[in-house]
PDB file of N, H, CA, C and O in Angstrom:
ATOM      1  N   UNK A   1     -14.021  -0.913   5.572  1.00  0.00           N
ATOM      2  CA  UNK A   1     -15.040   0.057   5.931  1.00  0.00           C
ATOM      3  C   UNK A   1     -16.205  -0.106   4.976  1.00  0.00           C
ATOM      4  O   UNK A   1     -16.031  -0.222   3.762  1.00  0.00           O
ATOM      5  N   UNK A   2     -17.454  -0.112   5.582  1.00  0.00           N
ATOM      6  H   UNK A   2     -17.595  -0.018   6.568  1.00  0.00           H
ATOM      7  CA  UNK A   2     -18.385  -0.157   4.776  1.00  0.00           C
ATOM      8  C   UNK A   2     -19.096   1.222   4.487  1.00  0.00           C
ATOM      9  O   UNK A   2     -19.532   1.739   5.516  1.00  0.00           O
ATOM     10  N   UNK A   3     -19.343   2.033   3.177  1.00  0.00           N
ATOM     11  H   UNK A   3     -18.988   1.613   2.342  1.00  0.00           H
ATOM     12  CA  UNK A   3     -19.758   3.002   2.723  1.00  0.00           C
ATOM     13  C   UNK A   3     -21.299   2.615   2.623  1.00  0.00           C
ATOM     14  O   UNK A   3     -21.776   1.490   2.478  1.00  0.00           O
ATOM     15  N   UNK A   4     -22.167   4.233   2.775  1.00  0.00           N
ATOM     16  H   UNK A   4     -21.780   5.147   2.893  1.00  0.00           H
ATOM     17  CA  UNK A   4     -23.473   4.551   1.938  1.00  0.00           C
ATOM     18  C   UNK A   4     -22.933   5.472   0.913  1.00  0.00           C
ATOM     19  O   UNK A   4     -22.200   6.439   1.117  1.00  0.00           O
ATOM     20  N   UNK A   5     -23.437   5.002  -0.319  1.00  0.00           N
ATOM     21  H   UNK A   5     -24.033   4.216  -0.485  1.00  0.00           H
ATOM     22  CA  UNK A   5     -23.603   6.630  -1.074  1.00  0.00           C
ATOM     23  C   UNK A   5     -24.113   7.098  -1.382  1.00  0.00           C
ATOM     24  O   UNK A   5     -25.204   6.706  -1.795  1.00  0.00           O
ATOM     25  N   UNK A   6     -23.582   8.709  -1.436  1.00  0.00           N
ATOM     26  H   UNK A   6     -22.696   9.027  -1.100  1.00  0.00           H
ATOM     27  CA  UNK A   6     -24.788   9.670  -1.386  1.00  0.00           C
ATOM     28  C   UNK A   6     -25.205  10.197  -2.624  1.00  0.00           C
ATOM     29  O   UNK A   6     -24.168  10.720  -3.031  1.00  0.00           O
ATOM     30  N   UNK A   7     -25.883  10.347  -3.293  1.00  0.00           N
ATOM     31  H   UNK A   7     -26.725   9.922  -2.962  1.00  0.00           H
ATOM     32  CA  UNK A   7     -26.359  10.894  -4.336  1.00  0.00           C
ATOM     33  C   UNK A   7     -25.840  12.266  -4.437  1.00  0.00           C
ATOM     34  O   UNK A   7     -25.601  12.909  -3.415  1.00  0.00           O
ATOM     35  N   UNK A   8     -25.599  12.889  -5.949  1.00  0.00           N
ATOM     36  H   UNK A   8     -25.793  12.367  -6.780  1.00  0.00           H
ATOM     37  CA  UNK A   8     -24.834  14.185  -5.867  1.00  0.00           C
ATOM     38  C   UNK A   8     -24.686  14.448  -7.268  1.00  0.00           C
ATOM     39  O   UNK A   8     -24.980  13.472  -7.959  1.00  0.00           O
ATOM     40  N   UNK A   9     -24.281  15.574  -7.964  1.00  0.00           N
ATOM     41  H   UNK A   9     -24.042  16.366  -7.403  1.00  0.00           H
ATOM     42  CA  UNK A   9     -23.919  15.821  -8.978  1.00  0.00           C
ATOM     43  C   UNK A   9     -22.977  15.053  -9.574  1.00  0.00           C
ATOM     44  O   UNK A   9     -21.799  15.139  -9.226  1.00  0.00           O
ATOM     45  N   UNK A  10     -23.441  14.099 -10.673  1.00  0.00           N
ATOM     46  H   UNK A  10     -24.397  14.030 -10.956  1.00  0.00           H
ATOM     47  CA  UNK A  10     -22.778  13.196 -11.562  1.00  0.00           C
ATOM     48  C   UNK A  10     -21.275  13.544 -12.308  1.00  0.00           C
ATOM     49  O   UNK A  10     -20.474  12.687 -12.681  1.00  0.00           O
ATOM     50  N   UNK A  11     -21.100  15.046 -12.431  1.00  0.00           N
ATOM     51  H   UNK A  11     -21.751  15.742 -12.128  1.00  0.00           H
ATOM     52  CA  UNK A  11     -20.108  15.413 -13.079  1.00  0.00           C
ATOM     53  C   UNK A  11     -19.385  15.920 -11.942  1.00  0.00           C
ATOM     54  O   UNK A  11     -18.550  16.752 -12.295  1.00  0.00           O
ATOM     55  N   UNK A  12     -19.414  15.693 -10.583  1.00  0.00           N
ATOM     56  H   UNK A  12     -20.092  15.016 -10.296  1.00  0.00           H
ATOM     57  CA  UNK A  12     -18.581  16.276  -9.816  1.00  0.00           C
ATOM     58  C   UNK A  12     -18.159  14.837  -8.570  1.00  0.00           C
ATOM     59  O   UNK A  12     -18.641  13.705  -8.626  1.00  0.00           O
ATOM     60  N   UNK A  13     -17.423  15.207  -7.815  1.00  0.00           N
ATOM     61  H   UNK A  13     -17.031  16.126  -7.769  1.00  0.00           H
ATOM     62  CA  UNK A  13     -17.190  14.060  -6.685  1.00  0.00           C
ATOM     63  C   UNK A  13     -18.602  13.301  -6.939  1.00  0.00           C
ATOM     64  O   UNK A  13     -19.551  13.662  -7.636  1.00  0.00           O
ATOM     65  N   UNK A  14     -18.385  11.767  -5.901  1.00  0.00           N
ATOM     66  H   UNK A  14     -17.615  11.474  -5.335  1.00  0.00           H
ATOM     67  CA  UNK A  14     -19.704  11.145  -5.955  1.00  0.00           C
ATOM     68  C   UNK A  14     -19.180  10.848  -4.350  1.00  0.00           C
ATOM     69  O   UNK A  14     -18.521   9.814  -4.245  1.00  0.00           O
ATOM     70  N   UNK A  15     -19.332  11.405  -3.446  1.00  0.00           N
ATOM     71  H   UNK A  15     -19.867  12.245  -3.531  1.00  0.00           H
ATOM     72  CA  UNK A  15     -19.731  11.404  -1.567  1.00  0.00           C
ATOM     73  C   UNK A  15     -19.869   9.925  -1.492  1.00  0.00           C
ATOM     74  O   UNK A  15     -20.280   9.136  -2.343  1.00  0.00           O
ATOM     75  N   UNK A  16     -19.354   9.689  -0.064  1.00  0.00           N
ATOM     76  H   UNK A  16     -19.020  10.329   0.628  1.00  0.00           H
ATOM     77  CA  UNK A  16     -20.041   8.152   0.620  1.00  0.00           C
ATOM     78  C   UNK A  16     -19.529   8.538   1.912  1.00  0.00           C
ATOM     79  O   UNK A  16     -18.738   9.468   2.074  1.00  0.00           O
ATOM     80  N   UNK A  17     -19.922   7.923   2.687  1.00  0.00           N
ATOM     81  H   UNK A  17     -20.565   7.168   2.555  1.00  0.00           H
ATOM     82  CA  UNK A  17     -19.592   8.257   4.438  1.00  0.00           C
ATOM     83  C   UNK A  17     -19.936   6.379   4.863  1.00  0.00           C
ATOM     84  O   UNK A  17     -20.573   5.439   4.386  1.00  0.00           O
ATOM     85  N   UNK A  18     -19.171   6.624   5.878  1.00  0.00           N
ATOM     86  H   UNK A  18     -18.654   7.387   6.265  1.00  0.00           H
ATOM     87  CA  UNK A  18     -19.200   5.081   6.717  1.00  0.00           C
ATOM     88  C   UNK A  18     -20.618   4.860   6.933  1.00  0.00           C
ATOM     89  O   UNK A  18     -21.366   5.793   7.224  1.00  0.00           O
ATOM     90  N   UNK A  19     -21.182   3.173   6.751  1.00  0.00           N
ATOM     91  H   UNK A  19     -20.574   2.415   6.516  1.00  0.00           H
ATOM     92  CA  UNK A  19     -22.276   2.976   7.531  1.00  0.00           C
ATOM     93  C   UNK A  19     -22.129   2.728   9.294  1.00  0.00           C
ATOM     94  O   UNK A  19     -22.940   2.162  10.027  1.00  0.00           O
ATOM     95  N   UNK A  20     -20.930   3.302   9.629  1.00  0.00           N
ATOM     96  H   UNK A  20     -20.271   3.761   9.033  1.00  0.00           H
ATOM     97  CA  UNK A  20     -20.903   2.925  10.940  1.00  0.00           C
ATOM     98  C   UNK A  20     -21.474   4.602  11.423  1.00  0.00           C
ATOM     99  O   UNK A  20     -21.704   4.856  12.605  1.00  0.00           O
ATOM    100  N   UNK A  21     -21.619   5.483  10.485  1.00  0.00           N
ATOM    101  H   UNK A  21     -21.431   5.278   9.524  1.00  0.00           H
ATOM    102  CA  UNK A  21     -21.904   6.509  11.133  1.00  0.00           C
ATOM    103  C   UNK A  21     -23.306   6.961  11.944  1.00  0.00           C
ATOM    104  O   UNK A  21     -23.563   7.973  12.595  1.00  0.00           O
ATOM    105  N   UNK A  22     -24.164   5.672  11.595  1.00  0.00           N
ATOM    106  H   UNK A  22     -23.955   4.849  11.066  1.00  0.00           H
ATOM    107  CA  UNK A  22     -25.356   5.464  12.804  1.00  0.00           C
ATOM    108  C   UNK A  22     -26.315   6.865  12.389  1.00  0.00           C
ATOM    109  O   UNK A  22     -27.341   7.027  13.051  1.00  0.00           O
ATOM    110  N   UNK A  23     -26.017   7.774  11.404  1.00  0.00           N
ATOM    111  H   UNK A  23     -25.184   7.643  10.867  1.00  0.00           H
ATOM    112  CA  UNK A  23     -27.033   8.920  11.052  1.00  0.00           C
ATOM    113  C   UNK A  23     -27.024   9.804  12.256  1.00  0.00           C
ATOM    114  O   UNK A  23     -28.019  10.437  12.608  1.00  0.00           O
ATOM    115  N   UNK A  24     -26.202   9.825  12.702  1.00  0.00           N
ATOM    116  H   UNK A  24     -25.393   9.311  12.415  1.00  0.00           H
ATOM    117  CA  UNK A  24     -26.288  11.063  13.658  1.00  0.00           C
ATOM    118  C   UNK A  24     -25.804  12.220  13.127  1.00  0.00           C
ATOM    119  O   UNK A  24     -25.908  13.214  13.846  1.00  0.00           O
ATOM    120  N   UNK A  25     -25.165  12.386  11.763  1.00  0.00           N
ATOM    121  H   UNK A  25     -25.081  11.579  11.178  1.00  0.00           H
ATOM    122  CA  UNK A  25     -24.917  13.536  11.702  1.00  0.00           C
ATOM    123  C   UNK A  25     -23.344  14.364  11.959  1.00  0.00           C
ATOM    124  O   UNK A  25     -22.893  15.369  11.410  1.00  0.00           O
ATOM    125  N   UNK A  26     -22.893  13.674  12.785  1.00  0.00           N
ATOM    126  H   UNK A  26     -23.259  12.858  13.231  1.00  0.00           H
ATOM    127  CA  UNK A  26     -21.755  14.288  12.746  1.00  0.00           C
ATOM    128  C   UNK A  26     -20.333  13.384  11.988  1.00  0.00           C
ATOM    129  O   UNK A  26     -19.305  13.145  12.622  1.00  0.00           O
ATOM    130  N   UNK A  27     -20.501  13.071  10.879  1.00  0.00           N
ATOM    131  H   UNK A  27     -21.336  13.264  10.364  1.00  0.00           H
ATOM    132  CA  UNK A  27     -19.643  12.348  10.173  1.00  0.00           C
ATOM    133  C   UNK A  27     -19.035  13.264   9.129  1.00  0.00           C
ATOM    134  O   UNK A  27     -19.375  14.442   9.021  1.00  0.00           O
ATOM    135  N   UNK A  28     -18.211  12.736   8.440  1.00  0.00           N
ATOM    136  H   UNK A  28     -17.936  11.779   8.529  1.00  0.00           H
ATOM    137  CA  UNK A  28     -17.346  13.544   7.035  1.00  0.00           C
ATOM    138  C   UNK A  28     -18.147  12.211   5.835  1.00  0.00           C
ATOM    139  O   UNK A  28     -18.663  11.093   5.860  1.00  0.00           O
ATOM    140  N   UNK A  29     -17.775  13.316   4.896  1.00  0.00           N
ATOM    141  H   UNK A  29     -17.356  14.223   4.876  1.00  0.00           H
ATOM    142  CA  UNK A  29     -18.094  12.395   3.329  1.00  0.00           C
ATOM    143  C   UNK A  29     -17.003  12.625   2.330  1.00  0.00           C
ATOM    144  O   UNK A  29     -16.782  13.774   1.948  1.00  0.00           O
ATOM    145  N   UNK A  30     -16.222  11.491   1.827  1.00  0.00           N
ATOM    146  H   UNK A  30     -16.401  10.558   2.137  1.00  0.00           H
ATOM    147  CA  UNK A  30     -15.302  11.251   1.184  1.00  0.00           C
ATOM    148  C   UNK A  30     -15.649  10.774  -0.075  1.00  0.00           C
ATOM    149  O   UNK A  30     -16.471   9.861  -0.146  1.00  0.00           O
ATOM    150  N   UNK A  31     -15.186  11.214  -1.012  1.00  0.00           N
ATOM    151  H   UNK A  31     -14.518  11.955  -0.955  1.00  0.00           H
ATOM    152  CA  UNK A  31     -14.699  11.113  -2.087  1.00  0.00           C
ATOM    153  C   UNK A  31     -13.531  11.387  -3.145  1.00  0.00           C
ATOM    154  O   UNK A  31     -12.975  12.469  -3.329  1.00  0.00           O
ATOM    155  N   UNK A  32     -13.277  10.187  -3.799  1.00  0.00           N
ATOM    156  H   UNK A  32     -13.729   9.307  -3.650  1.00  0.00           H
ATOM    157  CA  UNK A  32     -12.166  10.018  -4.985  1.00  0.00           C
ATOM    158  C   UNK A  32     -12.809  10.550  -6.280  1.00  0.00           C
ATOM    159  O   UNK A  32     -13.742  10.045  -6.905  1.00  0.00           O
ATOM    160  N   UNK A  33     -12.008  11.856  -6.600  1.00  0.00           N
ATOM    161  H   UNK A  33     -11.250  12.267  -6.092  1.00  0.00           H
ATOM    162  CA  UNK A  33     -12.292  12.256  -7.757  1.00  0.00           C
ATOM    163  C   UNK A  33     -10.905  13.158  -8.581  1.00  0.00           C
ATOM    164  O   UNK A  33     -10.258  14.155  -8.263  1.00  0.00           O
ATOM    165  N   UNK A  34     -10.878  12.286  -9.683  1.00  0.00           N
ATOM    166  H   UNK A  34     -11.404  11.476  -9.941  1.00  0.00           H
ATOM    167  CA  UNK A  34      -9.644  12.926 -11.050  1.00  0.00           C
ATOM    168  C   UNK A  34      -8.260  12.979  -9.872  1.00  0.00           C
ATOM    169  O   UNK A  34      -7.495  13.905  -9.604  1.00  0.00           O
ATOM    170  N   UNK A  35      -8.331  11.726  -9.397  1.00  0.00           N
ATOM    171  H   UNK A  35      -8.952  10.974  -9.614  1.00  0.00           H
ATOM    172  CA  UNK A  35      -6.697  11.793  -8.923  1.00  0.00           C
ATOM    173  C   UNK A  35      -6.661  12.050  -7.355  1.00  0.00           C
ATOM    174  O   UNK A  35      -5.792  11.495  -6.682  1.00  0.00           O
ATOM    175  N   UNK A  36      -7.908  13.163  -6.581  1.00  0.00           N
ATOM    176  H   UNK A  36      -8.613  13.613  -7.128  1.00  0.00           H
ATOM    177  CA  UNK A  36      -7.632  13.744  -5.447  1.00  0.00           C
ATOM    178  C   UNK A  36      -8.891  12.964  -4.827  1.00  0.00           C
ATOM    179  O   UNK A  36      -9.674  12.235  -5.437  1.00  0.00           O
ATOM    180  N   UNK A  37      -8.892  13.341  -3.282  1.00  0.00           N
ATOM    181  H   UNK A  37      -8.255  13.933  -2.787  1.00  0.00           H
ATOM    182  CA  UNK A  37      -9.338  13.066  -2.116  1.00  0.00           C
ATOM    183  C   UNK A  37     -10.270  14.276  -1.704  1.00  0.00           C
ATOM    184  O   UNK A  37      -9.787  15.266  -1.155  1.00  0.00           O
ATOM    185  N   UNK A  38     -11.438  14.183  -1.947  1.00  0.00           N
ATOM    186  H   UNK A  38     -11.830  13.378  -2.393  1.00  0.00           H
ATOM    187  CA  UNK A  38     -12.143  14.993  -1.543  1.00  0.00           C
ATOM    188  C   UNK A  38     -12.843  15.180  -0.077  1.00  0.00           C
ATOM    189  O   UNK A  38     -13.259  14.044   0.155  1.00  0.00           O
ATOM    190  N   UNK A  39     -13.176  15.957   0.976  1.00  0.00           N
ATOM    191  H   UNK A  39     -12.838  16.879   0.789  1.00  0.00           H
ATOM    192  CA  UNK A  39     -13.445  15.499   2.171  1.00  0.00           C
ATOM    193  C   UNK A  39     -14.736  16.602   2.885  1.00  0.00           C
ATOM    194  O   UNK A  39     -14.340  17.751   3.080  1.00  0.00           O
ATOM    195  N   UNK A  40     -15.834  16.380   3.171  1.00  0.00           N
ATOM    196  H   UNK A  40     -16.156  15.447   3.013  1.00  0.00           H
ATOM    197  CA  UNK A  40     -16.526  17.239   3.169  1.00  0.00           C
ATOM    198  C   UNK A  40     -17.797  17.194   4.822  1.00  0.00           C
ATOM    199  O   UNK A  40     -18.111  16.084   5.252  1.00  0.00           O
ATOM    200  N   UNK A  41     -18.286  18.324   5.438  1.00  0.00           N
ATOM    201  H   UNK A  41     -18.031  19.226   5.089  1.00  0.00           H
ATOM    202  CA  UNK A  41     -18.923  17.896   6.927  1.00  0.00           C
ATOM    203  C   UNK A  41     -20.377  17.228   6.268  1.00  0.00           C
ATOM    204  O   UNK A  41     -20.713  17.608   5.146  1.00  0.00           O
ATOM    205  N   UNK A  42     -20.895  16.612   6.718  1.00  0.00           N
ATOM    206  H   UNK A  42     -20.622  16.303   7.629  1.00  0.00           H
ATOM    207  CA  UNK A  42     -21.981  15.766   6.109  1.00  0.00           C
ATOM    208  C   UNK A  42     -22.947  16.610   6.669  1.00  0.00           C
ATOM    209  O   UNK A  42     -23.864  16.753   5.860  1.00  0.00           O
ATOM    210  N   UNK A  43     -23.167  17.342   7.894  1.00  0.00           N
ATOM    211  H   UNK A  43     -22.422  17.226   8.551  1.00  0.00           H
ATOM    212  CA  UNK A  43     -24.401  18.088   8.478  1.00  0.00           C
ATOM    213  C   UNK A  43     -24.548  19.023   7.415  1.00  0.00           C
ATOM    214  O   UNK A  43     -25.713  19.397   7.279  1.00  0.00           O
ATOM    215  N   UNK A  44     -23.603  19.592   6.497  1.00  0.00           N
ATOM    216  H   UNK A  44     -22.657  19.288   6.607  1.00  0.00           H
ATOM    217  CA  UNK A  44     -23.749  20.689   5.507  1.00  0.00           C
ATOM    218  C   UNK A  44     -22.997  20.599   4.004  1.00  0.00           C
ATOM    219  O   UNK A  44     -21.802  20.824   3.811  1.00  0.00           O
ATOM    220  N   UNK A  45     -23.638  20.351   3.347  1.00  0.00           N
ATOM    221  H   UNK A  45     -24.609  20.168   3.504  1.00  0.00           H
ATOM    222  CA  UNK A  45     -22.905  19.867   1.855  1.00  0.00           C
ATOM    223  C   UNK A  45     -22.518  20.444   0.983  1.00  0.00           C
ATOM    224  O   UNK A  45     -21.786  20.103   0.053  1.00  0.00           O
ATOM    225  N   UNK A  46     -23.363  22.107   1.418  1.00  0.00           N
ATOM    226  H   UNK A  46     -23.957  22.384   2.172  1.00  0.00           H
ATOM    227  CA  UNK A  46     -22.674  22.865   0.637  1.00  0.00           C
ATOM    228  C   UNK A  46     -21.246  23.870   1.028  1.00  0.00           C
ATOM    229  O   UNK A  46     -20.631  24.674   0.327  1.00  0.00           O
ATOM    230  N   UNK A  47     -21.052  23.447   2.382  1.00  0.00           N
ATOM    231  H   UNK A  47     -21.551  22.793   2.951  1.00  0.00           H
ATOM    232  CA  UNK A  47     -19.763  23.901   3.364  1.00  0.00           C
ATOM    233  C   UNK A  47     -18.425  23.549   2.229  1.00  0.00           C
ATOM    234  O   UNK A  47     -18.606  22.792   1.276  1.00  0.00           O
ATOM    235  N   UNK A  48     -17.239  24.143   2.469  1.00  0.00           N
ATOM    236  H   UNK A  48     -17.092  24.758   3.244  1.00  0.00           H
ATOM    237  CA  UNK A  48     -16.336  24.516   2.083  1.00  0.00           C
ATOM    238  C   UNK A  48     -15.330  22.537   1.579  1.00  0.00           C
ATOM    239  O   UNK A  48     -14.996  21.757   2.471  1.00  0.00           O
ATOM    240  N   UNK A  49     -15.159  22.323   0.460  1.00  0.00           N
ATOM    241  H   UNK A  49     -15.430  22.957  -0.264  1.00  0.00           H
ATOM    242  CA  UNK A  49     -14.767  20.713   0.354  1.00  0.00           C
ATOM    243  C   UNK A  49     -13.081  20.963   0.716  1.00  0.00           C
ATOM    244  O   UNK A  49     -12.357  21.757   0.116  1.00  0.00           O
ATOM    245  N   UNK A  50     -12.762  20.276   1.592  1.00  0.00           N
ATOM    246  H   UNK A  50     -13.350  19.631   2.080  1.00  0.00           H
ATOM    247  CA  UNK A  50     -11.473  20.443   1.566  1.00  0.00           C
ATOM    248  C   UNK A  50     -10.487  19.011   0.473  1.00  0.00           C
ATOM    249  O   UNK A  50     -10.772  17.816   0.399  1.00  0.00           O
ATOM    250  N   UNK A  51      -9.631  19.575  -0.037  1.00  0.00           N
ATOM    251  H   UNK A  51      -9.400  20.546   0.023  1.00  0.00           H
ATOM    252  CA  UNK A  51      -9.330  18.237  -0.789  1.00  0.00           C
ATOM    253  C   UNK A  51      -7.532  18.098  -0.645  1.00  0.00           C
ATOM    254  O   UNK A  51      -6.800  19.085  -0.580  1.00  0.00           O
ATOM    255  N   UNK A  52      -7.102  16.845  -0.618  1.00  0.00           N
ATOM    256  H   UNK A  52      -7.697  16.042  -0.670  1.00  0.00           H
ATOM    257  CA  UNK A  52      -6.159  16.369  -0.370  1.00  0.00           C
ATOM    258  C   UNK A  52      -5.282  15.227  -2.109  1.00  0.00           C
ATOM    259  O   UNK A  52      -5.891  14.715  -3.049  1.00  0.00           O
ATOM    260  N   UNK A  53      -3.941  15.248  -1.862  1.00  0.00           N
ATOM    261  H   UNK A  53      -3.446  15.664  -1.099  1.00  0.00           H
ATOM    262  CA  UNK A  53      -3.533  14.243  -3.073  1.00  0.00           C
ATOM    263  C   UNK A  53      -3.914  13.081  -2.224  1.00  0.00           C
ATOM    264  O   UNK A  53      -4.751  13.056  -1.322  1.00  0.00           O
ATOM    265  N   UNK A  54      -3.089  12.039  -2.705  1.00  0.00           N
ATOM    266  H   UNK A  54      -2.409  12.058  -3.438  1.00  0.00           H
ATOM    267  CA  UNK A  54      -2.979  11.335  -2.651  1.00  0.00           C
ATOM    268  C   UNK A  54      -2.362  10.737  -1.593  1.00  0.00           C
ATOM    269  O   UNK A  54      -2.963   9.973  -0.837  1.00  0.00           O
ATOM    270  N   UNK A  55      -0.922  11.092  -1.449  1.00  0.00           N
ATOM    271  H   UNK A  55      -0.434  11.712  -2.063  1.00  0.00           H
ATOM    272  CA  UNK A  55      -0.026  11.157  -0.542  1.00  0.00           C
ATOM    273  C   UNK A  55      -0.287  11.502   1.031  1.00  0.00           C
ATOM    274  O   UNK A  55      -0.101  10.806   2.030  1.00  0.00           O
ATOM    275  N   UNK A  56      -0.973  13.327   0.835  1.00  0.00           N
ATOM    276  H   UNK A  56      -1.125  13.892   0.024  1.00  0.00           H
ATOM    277  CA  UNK A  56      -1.459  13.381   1.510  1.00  0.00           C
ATOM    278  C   UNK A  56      -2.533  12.646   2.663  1.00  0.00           C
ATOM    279  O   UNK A  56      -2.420  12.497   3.879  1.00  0.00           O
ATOM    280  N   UNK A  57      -3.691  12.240   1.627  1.00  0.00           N
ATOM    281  H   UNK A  57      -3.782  12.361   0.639  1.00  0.00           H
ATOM    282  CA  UNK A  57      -4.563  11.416   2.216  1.00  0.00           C
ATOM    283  C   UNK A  57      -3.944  10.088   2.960  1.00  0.00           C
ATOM    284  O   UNK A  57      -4.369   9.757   4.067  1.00  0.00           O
ATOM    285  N   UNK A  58      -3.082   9.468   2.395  1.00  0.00           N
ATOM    286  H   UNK A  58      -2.737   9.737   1.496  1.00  0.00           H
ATOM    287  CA  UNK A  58      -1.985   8.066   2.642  1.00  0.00           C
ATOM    288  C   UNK A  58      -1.375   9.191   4.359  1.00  0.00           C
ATOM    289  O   UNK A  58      -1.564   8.615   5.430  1.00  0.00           O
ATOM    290  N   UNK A  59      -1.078   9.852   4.387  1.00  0.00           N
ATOM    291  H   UNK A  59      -0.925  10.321   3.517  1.00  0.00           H
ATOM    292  CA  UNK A  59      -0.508  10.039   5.525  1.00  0.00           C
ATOM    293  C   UNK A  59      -1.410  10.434   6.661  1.00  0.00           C
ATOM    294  O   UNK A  59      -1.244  10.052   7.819  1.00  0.00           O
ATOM    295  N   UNK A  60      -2.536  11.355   6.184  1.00  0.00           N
ATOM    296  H   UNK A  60      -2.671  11.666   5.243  1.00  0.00           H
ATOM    297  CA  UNK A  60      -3.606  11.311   7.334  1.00  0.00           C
ATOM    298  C   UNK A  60      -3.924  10.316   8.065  1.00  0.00           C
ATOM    299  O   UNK A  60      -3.889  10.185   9.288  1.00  0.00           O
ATOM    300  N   UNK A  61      -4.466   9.105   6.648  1.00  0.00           N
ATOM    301  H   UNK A  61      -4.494   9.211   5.654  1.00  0.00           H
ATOM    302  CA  UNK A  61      -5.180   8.305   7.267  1.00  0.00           C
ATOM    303  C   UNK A  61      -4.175   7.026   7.970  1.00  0.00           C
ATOM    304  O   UNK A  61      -4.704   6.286   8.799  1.00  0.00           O
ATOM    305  N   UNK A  62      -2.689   6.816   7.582  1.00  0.00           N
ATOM    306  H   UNK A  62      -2.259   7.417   6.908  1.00  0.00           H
ATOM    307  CA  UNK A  62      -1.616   6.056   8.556  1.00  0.00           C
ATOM    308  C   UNK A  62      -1.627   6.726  10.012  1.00  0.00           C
ATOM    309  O   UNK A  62      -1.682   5.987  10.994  1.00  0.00           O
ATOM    310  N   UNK A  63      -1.557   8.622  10.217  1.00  0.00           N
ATOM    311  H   UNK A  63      -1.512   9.223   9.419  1.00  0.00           H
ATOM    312  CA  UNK A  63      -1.605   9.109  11.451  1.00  0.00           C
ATOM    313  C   UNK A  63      -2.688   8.468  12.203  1.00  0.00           C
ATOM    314  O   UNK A  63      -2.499   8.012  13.330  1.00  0.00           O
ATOM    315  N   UNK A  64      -4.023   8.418  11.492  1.00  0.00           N
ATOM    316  H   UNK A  64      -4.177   8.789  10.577  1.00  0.00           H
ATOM    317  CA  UNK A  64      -5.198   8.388  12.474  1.00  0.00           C
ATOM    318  C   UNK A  64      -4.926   6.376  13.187  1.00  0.00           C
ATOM    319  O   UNK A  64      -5.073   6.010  14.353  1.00  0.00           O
ATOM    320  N   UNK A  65      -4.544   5.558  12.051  1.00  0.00           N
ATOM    321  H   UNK A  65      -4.424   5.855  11.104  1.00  0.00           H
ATOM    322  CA  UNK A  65      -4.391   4.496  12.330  1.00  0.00           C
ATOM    323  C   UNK A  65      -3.699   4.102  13.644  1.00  0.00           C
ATOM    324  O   UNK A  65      -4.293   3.276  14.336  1.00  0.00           O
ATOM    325  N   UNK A  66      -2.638   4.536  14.037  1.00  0.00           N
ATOM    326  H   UNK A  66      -2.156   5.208  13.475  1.00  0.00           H
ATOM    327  CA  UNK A  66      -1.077   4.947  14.310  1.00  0.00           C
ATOM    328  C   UNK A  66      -1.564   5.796  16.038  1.00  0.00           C
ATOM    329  O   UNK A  66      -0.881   5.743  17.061  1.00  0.00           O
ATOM    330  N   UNK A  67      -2.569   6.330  15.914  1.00  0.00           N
ATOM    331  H   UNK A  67      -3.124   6.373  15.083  1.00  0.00           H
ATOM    332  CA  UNK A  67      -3.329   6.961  17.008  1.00  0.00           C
ATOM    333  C   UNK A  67      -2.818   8.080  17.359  1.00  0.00           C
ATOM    334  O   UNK A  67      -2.665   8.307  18.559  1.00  0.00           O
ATOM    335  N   UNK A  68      -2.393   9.152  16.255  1.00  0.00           N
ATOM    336  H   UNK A  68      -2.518   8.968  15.280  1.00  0.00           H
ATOM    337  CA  UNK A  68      -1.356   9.972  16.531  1.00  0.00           C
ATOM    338  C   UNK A  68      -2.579  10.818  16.735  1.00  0.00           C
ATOM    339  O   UNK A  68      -2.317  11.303  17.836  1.00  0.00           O
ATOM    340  N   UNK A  69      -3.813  11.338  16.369  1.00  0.00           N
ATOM    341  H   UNK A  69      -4.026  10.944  15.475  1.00  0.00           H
ATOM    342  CA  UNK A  69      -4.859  12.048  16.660  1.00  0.00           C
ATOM    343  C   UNK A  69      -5.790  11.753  17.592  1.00  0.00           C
ATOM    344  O   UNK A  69      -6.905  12.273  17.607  1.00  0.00           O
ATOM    345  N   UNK A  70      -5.286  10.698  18.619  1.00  0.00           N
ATOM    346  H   UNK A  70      -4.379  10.276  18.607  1.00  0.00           H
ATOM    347  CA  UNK A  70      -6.066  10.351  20.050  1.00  0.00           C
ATOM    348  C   UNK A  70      -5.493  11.637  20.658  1.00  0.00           C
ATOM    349  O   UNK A  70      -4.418  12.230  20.566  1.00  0.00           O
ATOM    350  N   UNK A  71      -6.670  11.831  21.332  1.00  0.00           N
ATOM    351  H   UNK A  71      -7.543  11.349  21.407  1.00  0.00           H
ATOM    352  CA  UNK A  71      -6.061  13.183  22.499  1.00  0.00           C
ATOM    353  C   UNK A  71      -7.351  12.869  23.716  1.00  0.00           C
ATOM    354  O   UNK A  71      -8.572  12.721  23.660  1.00  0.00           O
ATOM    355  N   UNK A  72      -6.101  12.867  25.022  1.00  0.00           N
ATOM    356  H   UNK A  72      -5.110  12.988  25.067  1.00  0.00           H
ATOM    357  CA  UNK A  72      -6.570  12.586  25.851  1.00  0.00           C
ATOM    358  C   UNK A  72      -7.946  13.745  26.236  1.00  0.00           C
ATOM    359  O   UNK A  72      -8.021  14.785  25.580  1.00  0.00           O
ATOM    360  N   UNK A  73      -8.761  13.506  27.106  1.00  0.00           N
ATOM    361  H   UNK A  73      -8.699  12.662  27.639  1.00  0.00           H
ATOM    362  CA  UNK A  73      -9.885  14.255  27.588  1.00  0.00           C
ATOM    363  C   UNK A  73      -9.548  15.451  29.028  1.00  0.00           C
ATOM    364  O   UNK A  73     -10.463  16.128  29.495  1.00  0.00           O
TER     365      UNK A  73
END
């Protein structure tokens, strides 16, 4: 995956989001910070960061692989 990153408070997460996200806006921004997985809506930065371990994150992102979060239309 190729990242942009986003500029942000130096002493806190440092954000990046896919360059596949084409700037439309509706993407997440991830960051690794002191061990955890930080995960945040990119339309609003100061919205609520949800954060994940490690483990956690390892299992989200095998589900999404795995296509367990396809849902039909």
């Amino acid at each position: 995956m190729n990242c942009n990153r986003i500029r942000g408070d130096h002493r806190g997460p440092r954000f990046a989001k896919s360059s596949f996200s084409y700037g439309g806006g509706d993407c997440v921004e991830v960051a690794f910070h002191e061990g955890q997985i930080a995960v945040r809506d990119s339309k609003d930065r100061h919205s609520p960061t949800l954060w994940f371990t490690k483990s956690e994150w390892r299992a989200f992102t095998s589900g999404v692989r795995a296509g367990e979060f396809d849902f039909a239309d």
